[in-house]
C-alpha positions as CSV (number, residue, x, y, z in Angstrom):
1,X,0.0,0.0,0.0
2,X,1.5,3.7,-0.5
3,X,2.8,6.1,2.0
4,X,2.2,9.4,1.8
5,X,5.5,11.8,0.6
6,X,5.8,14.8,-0.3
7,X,4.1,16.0,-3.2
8,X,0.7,13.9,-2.0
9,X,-2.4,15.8,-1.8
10,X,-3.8,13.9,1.2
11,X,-7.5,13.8,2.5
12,X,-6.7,13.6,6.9
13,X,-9.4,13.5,9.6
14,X,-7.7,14.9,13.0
15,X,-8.7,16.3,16.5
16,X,-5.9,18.9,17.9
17,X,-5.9,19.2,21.8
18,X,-3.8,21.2,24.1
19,X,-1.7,19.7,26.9
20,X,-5.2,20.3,28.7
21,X,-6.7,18.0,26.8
22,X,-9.1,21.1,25.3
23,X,-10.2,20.2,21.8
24,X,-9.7,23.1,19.5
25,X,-10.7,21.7,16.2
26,X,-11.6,18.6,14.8
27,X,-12.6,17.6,11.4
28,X,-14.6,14.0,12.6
29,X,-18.2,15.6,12.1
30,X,-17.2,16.7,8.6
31,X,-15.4,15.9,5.7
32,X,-11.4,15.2,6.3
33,X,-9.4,18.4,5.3
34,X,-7.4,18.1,2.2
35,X,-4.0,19.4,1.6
36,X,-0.8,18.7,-0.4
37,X,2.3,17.7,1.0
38,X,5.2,20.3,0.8
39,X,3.1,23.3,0.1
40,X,3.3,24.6,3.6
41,X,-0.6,24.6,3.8
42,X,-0.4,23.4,7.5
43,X,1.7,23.9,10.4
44,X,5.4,21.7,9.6
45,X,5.0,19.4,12.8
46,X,1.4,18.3,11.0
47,X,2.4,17.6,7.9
48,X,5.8,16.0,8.7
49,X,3.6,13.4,11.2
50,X,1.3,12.8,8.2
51,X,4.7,11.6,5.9
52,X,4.8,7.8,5.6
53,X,1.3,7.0,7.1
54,X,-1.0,4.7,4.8
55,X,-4.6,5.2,4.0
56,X,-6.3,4.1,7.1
57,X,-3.3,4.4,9.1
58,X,-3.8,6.3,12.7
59,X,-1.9,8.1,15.2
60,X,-1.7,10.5,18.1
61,X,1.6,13.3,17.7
62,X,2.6,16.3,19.4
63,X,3.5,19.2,17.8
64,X,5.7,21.5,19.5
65,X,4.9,25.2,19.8
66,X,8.5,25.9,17.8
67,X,6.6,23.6,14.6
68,X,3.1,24.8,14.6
69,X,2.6,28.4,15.4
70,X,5.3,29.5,17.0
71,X,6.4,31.0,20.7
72,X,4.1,33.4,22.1
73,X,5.9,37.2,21.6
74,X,4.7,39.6,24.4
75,X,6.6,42.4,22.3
76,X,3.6,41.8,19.7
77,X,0.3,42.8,22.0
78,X,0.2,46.2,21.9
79,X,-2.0,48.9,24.1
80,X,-4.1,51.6,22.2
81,X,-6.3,54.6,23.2
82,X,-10.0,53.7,22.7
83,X,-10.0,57.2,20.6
84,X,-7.8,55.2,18.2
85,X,-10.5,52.9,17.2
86,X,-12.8,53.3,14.6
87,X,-15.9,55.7,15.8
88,X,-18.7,53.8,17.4
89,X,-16.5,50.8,17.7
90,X,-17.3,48.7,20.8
91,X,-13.7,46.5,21.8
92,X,-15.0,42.9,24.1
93,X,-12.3,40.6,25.1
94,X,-11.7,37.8,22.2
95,X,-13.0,40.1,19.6
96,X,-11.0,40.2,16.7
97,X,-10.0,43.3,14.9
98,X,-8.2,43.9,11.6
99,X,-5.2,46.0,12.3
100,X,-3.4,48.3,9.1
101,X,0.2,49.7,9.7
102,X,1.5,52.9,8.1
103,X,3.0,50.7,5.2
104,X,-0.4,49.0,4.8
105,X,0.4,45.9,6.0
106,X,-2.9,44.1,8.0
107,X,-2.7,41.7,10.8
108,X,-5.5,40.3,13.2
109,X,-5.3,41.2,16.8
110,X,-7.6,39.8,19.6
111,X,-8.7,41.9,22.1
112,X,-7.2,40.8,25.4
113,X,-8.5,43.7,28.3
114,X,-10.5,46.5,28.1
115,X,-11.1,49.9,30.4
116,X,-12.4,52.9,30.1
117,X,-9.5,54.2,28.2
118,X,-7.7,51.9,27.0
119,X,-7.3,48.4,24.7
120,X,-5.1,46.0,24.8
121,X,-4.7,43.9,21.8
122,X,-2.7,40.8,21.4
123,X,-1.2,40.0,17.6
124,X,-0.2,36.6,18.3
125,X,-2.0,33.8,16.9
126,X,-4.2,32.2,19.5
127,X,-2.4,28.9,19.7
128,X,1.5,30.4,20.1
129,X,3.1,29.6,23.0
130,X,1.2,25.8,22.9
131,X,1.7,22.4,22.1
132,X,-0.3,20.9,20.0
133,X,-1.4,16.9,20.2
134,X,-3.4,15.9,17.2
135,X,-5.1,12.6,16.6
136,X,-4.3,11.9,12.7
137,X,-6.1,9.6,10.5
138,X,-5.1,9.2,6.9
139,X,-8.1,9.0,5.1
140,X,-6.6,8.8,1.6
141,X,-4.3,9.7,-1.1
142,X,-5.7,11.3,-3.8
């Protein structure tokens, strides 16, 4: 039976859970995601633990935070005057904003805190900082 290599567009069913054991996505109720191997369409730690698994094949692998998204930088949440947001705007904690710098560049942010005058705003992606455990199942090769 064939492995999967690079190159390989691959159909996977997974569950990722933090070292909690919190589920924070899962493709089991739906159809597997697809993706090709070596076009950097997942984190590196996922699709290197897909390499050389055959079509049926299962496993459990942690990813850690250096191979999926990264350390958490506290250099990248940031702290803004509520008169810098957009009039009428309303800032919650986990809302998520769209951010443009002077060069026009855009990045999400996720509202952290909140007061009266301020916003603090976090640029990293939610899962930096964590390690990642994913239940893998290779549903096929395509």
């Amino acid at each position: 039976m064939a492995k999967a290599k690079s190159g390989d567009t691959v159909n996977v069913h997974y569950t990722g859970k933090l070292d909690d054991g919190t589920i924070f996505d899962t493709s089991t109720d739906g159809e597997p995601m697809q993706f090709t191997i070596g076009d950097e369409q997942v984190i590196p730690g996922f699709e290197q633990a897909v390499i050389g698994m055959e079509p049926g094949e299962s496993k459990t692998t942690t990813i850690p935070c250096e191979e999926a998204y990264g350390p958490h930088h506290p250099e990248m949440i940031i702290e803004v005057d509520r008169g810098r947001l957009p009039e009428g705007a309303e800032p919650e904690v986990n809302q998520r904003f769209q951010v443009s710098q002077p060069d026009g560049q855009t990045f999400m942010v996720r509202v952290t805190e909140v007061s009266e005058t301020q916003v603090k705003m976090d640029a990293n992606h939610p899962l930096a900082g964590q390690n990642l455990t994913f239940d893998i199942q290779l549903a096929g090769i395509v």
